[in-house]
MIKETOR-796198 format. One record per residue (C-alpha): residue number from 1; residue in one letter; chain; x, y, z. Coordinates in pm, 1 decimal. Layout:
N
<r><pos>NUM</pos><code>A</code><unit>A</unit><u>X</u><v>Y</v><w>Z</w></r>
...
END
This chain:
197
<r><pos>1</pos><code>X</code><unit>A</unit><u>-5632.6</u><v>208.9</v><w>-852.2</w></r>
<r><pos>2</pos><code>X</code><unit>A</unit><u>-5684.9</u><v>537.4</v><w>-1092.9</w></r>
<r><pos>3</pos><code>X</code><unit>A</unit><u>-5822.5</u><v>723.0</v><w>-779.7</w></r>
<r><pos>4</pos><code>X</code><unit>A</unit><u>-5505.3</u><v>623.4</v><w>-590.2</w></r>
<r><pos>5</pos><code>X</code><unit>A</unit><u>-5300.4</u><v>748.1</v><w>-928.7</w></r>
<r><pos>6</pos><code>X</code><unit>A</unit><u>-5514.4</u><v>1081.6</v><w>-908.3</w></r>
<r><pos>7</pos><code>X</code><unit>A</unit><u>-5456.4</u><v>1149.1</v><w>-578.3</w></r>
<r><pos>8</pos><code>X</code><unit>A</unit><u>-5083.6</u><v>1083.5</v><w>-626.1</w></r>
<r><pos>9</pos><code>X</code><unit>A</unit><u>-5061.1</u><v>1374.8</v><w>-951.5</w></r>
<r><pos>10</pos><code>X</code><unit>A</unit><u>-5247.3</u><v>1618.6</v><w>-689.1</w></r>
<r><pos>11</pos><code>X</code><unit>A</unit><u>-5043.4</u><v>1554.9</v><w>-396.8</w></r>
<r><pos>12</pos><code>X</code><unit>A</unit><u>-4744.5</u><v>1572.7</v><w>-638.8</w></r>
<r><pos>13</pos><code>X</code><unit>A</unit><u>-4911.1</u><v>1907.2</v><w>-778.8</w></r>
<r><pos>14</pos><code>X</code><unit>A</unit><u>-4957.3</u><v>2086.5</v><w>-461.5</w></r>
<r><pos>15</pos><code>X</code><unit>A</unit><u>-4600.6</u><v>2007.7</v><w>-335.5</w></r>
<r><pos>16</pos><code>X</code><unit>A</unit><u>-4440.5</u><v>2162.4</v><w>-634.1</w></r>
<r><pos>17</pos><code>X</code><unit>A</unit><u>-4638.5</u><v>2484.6</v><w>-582.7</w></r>
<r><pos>18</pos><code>X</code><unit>A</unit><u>-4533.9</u><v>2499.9</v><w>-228.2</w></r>
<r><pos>19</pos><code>X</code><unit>A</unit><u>-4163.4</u><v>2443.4</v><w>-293.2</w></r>
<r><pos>20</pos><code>X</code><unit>A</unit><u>-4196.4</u><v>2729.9</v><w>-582.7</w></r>
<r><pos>21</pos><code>X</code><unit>A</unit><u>-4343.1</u><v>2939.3</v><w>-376.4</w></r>
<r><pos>22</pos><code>X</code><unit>A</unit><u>-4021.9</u><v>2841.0</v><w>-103.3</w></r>
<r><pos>23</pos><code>X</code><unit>A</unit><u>-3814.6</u><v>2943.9</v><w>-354.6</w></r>
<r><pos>24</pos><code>X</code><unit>A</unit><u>-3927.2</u><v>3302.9</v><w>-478.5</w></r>
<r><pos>25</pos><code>X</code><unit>A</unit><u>-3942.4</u><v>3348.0</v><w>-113.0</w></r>
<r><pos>26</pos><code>X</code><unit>A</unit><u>-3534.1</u><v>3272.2</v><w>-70.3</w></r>
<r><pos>27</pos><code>X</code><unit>A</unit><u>-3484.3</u><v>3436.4</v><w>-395.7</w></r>
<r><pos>28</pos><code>X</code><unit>A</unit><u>-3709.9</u><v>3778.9</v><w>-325.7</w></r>
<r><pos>29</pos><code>X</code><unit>A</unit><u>-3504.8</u><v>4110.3</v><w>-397.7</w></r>
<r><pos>30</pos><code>X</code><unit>A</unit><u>-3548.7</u><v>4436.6</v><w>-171.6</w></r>
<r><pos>31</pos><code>X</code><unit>A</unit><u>-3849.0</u><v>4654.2</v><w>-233.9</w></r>
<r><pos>32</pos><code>X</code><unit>A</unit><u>-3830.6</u><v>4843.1</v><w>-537.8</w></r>
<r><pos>33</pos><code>X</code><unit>A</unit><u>-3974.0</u><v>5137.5</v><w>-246.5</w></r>
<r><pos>34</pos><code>X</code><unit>A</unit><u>-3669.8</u><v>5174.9</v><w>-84.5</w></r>
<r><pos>35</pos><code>X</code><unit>A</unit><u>-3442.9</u><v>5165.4</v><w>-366.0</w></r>
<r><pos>36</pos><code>X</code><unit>A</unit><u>-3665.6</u><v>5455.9</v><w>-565.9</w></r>
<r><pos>37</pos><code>X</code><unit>A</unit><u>-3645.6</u><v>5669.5</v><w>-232.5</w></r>
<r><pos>38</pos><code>X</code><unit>A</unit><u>-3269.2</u><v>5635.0</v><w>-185.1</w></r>
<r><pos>39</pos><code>X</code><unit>A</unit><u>-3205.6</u><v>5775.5</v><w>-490.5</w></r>
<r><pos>40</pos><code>X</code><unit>A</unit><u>-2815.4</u><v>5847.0</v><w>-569.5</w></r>
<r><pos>41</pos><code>X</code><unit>A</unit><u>-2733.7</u><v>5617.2</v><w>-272.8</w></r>
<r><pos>42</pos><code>X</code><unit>A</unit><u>-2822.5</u><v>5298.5</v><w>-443.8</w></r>
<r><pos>43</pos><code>X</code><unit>A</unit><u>-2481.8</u><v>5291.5</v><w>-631.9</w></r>
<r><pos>44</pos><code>X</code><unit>A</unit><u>-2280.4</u><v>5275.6</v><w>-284.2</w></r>
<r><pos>45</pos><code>X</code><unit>A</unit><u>-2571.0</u><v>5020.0</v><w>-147.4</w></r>
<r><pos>46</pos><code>X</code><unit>A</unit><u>-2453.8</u><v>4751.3</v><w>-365.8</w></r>
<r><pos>47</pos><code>X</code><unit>A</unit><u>-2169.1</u><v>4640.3</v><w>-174.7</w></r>
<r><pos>48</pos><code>X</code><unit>A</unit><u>-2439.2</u><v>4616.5</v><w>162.7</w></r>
<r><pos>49</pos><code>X</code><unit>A</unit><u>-2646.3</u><v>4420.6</v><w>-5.7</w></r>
<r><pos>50</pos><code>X</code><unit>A</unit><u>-2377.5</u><v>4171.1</v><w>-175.9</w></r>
<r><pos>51</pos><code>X</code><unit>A</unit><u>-2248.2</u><v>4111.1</v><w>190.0</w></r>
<r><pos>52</pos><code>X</code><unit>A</unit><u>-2646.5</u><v>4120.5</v><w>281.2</w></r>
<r><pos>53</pos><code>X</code><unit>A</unit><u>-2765.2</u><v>3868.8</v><w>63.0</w></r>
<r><pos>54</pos><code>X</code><unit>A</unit><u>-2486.0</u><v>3670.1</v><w>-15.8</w></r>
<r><pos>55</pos><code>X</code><unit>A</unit><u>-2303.9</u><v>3398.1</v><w>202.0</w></r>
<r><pos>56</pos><code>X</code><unit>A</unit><u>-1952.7</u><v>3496.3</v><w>299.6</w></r>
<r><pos>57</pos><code>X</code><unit>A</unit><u>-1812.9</u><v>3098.9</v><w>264.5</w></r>
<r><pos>58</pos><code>X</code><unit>A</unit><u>-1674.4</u><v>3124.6</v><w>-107.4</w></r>
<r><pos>59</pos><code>X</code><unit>A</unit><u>-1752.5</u><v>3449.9</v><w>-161.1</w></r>
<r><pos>60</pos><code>X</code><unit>A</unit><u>-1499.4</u><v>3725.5</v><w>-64.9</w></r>
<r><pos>61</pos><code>X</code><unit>A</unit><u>-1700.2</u><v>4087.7</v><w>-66.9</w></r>
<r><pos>62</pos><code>X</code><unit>A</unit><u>-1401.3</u><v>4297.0</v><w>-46.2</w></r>
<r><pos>63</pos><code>X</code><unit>A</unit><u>-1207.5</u><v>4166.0</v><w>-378.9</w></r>
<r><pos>64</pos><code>X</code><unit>A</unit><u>-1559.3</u><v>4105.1</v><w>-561.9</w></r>
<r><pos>65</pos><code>X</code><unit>A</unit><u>-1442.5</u><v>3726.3</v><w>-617.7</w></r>
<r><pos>66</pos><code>X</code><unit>A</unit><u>-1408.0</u><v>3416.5</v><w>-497.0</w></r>
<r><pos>67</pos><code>X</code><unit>A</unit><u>-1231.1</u><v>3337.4</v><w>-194.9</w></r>
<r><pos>68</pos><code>X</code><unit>A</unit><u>-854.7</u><v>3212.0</v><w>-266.9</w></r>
<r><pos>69</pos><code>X</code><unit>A</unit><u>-721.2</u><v>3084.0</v><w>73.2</w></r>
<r><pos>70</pos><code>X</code><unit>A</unit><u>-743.4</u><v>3091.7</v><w>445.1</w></r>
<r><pos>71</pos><code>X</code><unit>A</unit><u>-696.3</u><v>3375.1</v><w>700.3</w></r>
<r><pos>72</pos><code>X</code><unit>A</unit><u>-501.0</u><v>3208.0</v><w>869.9</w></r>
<r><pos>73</pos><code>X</code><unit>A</unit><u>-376.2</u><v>2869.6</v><w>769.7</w></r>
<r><pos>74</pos><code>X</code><unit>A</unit><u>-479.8</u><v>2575.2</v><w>974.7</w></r>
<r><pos>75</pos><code>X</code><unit>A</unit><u>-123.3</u><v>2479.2</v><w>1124.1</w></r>
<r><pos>76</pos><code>X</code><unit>A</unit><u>10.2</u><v>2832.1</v><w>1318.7</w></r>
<r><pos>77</pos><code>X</code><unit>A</unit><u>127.5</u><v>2744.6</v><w>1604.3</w></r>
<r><pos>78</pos><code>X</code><unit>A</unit><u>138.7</u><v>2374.3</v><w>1571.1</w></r>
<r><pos>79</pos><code>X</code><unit>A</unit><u>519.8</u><v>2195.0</v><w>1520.4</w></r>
<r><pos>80</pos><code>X</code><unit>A</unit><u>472.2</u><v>1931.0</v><w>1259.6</w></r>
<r><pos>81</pos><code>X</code><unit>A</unit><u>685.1</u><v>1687.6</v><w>1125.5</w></r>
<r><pos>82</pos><code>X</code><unit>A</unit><u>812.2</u><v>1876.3</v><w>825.8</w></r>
<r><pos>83</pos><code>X</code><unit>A</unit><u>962.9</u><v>2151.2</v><w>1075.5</w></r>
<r><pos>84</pos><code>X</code><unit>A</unit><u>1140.1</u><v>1888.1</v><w>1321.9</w></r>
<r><pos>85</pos><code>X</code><unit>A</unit><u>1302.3</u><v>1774.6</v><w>963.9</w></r>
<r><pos>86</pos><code>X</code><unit>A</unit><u>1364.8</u><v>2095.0</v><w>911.0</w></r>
<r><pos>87</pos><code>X</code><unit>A</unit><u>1540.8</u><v>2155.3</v><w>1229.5</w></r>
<r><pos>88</pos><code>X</code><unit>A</unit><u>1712.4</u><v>1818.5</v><w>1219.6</w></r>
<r><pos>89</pos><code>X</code><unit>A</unit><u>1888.6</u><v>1906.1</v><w>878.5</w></r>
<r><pos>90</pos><code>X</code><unit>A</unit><u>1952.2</u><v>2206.2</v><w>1003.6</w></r>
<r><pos>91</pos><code>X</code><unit>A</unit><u>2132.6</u><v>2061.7</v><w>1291.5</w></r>
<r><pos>92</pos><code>X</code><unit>A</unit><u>2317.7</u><v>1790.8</v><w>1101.1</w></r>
<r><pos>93</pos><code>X</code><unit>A</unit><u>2453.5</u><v>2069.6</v><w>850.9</w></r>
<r><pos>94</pos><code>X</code><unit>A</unit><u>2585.8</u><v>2264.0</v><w>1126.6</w></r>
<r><pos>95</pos><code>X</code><unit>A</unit><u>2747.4</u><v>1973.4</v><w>1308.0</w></r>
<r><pos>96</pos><code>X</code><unit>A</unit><u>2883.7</u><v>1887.6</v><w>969.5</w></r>
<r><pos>97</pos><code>X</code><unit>A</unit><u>3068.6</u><v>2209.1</v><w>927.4</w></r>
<r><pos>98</pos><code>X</code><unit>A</unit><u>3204.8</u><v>2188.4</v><w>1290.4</w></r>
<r><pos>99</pos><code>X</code><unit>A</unit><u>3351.4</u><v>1867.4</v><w>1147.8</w></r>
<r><pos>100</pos><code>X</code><unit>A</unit><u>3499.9</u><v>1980.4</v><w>780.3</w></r>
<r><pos>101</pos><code>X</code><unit>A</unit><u>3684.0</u><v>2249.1</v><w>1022.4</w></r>
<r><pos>102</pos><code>X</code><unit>A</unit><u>3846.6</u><v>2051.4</v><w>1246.3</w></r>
<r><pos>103</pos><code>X</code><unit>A</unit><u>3991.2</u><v>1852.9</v><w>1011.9</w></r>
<r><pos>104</pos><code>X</code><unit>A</unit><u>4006.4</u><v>1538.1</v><w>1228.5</w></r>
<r><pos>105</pos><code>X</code><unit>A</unit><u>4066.7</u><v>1237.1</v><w>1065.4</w></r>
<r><pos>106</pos><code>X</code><unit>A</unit><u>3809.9</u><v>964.6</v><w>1020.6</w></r>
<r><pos>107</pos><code>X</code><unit>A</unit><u>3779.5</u><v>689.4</v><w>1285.2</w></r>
<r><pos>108</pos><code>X</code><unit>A</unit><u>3780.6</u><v>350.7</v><w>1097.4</w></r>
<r><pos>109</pos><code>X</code><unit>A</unit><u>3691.4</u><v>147.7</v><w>1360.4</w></r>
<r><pos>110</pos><code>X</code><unit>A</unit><u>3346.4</u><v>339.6</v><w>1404.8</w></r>
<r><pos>111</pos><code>X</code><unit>A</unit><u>3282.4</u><v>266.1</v><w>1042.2</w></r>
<r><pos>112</pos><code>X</code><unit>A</unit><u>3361.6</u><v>-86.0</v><w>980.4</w></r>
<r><pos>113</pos><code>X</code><unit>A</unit><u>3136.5</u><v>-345.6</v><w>1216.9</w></r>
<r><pos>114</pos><code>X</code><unit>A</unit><u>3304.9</u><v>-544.0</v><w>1463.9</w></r>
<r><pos>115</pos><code>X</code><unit>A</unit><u>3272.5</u><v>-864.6</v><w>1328.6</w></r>
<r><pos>116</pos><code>X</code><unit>A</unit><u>3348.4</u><v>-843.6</v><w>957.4</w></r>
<r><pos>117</pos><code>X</code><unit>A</unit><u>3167.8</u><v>-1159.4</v><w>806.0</w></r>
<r><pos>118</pos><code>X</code><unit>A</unit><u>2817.7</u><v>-1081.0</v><w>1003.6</w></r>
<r><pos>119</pos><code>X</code><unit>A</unit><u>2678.9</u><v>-1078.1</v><w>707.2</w></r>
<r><pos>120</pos><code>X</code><unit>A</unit><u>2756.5</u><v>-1364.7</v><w>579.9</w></r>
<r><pos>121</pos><code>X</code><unit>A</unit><u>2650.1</u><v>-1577.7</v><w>890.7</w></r>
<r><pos>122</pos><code>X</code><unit>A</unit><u>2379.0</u><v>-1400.9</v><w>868.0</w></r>
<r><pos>123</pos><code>X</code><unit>A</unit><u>2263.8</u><v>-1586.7</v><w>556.0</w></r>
<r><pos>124</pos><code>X</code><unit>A</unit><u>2444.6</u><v>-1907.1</v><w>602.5</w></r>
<r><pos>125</pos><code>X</code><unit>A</unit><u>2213.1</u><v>-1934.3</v><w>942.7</w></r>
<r><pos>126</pos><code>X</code><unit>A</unit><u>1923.5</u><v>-2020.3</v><w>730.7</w></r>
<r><pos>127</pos><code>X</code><unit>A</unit><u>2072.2</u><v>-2241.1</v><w>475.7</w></r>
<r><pos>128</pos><code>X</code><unit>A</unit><u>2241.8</u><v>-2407.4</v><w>772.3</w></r>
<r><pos>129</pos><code>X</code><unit>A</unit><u>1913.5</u><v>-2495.7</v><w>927.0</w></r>
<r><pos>130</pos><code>X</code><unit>A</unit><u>1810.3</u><v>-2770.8</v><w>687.7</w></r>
<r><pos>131</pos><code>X</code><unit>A</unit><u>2221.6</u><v>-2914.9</v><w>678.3</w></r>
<r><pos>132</pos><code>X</code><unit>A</unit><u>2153.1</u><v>-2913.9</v><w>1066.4</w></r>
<r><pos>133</pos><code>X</code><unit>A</unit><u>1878.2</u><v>-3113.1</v><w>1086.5</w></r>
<r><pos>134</pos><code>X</code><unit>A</unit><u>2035.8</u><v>-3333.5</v><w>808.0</w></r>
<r><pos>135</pos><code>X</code><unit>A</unit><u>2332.3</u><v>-3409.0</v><w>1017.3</w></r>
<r><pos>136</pos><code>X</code><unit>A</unit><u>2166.5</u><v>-3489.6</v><w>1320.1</w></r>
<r><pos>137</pos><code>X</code><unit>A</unit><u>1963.6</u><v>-3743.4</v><w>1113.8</w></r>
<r><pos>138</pos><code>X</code><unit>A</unit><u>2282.4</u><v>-3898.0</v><w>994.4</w></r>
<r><pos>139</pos><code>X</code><unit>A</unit><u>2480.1</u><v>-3899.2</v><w>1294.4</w></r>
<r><pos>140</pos><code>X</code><unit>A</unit><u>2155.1</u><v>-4103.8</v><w>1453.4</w></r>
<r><pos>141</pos><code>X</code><unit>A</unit><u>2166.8</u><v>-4344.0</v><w>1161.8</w></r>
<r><pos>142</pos><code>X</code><unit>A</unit><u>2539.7</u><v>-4398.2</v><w>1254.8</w></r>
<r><pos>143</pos><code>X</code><unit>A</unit><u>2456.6</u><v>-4494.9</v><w>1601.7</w></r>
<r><pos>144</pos><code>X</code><unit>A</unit><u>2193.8</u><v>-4706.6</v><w>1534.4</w></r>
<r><pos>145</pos><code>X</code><unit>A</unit><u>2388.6</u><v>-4948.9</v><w>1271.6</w></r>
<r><pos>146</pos><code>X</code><unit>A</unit><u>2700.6</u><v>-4880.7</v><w>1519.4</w></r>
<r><pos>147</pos><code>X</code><unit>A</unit><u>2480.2</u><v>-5059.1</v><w>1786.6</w></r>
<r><pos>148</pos><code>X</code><unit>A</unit><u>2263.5</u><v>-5307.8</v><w>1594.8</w></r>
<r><pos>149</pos><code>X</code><unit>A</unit><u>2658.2</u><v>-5441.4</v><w>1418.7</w></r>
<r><pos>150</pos><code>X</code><unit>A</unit><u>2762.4</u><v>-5469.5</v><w>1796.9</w></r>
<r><pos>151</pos><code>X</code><unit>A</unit><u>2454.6</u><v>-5628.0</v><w>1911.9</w></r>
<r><pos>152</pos><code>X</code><unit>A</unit><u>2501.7</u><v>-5888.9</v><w>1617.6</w></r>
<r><pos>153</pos><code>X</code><unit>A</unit><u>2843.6</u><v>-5966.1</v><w>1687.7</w></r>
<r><pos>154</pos><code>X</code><unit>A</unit><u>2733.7</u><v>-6010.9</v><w>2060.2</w></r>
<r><pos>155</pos><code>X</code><unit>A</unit><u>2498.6</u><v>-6298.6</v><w>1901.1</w></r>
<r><pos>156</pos><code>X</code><unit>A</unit><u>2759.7</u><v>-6416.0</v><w>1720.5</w></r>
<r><pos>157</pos><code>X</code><unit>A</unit><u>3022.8</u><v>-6462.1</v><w>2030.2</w></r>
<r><pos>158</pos><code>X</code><unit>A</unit><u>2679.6</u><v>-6536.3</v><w>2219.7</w></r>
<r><pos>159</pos><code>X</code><unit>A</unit><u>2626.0</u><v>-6850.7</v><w>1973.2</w></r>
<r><pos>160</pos><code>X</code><unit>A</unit><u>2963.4</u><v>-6974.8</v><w>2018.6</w></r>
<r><pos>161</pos><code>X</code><unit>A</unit><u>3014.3</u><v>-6878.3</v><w>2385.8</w></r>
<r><pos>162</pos><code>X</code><unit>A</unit><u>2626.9</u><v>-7095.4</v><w>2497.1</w></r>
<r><pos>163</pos><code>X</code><unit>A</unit><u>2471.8</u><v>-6758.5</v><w>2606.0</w></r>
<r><pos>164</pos><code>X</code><unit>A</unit><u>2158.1</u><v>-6785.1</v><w>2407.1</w></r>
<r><pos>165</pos><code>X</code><unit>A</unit><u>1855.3</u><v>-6635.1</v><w>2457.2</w></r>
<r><pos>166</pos><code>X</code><unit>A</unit><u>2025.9</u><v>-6324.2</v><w>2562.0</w></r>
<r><pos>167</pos><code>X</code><unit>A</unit><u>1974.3</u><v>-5946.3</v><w>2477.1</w></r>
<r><pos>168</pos><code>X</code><unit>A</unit><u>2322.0</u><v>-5779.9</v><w>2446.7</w></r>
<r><pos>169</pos><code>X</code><unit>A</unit><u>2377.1</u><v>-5449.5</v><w>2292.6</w></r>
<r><pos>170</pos><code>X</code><unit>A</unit><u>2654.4</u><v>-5141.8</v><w>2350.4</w></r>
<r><pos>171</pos><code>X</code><unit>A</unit><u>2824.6</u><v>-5159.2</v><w>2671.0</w></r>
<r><pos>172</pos><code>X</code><unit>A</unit><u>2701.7</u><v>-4843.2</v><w>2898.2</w></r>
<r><pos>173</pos><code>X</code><unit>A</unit><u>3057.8</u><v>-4721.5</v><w>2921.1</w></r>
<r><pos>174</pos><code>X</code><unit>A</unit><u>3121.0</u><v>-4696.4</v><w>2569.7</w></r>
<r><pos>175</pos><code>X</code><unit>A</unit><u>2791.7</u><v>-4575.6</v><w>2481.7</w></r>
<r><pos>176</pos><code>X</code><unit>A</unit><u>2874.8</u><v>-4302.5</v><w>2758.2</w></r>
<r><pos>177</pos><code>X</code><unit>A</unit><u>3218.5</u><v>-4235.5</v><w>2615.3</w></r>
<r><pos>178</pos><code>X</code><unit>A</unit><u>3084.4</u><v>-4200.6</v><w>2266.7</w></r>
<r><pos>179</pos><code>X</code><unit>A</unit><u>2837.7</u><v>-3880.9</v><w>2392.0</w></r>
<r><pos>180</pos><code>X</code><unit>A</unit><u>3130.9</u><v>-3739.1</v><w>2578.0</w></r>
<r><pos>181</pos><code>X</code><unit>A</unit><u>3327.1</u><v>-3755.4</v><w>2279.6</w></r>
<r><pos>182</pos><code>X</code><unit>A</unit><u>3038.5</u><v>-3576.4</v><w>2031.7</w></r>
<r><pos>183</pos><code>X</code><unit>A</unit><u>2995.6</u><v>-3312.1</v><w>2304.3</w></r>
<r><pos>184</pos><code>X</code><unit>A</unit><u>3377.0</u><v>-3233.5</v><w>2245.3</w></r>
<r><pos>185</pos><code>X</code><unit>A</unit><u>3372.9</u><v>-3228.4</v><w>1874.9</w></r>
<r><pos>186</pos><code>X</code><unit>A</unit><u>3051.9</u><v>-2977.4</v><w>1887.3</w></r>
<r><pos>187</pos><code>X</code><unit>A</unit><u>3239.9</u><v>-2757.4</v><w>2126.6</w></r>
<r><pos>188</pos><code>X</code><unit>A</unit><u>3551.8</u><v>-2727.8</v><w>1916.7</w></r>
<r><pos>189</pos><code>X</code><unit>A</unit><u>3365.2</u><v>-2683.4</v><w>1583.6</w></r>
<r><pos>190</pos><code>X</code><unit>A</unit><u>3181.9</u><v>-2347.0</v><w>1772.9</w></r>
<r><pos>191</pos><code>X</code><unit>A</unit><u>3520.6</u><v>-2271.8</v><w>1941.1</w></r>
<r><pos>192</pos><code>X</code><unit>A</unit><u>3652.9</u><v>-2251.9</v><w>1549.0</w></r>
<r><pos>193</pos><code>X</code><unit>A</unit><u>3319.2</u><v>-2053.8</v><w>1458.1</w></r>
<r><pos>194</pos><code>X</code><unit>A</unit><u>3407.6</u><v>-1775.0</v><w>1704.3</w></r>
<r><pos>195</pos><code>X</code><unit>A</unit><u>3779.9</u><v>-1795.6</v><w>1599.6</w></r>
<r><pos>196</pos><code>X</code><unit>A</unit><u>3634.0</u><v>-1731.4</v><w>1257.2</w></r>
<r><pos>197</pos><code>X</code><unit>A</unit><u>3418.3</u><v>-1465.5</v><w>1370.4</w></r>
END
């Protein structure tokens, strides 16, 4: 175990060195040489060797600082959204003047909409759902005791008239007459809805 810990440290050790030496490497300045032998030219040098040695991403070499914008921003050329609102606006106030100066009056019937209670269907629709469904259910109930008081008064005239033993409920006509007749009343009430409307 402790030679597996030594050999660790060293291989630990020797990588460090290596990525030292890396370093100085990247961070090496010219040769003192060539500096010493260019004399009075060193001052005007500096600028070559900022844009020598340093990366031109955040750096800007002509102002000395860092770099504040773009060249050339990223949407030349391009027509975004902001411009077609632009334009539109544009547009509209234009149009709008061509209005104000014709001093035409305003159109009422383009501003109110043709049925003046839409709204209000609108949300009487939903609350009318559950008074739909409500009615139906009654009107059924109706029927039914309409036809089982019938049926029982058949019996009845059945008992007295010795027809026992049989089944007698609504007559087909009537029963017929009495859909006809619900079909009407549903037609006028939407006949008086559009009226309304």
């Amino acid at each position: 175990m402790s030679t597996n810990h030594a050999s660790l440290d060293a291989a630990a050790t020797d990588r460090k060195a290596r990525l030292a030496q890396l370093a100085a490497l990247k961070r090496k300045q010219p040769e003192p040489e060539t500096e010493a032998a260019e004399g009075p030219e060193s001052q005007n040098d500096t600028i070559d060797v900022t844009t020598k040695y340093l990366s031109g991403r955040n750096y800007d070499a002509q102002t000395g600082g860092a770099k504040l914008g773009f060249d050339q921003a990223p949407i030349d050329g391009q027509i975004t959204i902001e411009m077609q609102a632009q334009e539109i606006a544009r547009e509209i106030a234009e149009q709008a003047k061509k209005d104000e100066d014709t001093d035409q009056p305003i159109d009422l019937f383009k501003l109110q909409p043709k049925k003046p209670n839409w709204d209000l269907k609108r949300d009487l629709d939903e609350k009318m759902k559950i008074l739909n469904v409500r009615t139906q259910n009654a009107i059924a109930k109706l029927v039914r005791q309409r036809i089982e008081d019938a049926q029982r008064a058949a019996k009845a005239k059945g008992a007295n008239g010795d027809k026992q033993g049989e089944e007698v409920g609504i007559e087909g006509d009537m029963l017929v007459e009495g859909i006809h007749v619900r079909e009407r009343e549903e037609q006028d009430e939407e006949g008086n809805d559009d009226d309304l409307a």
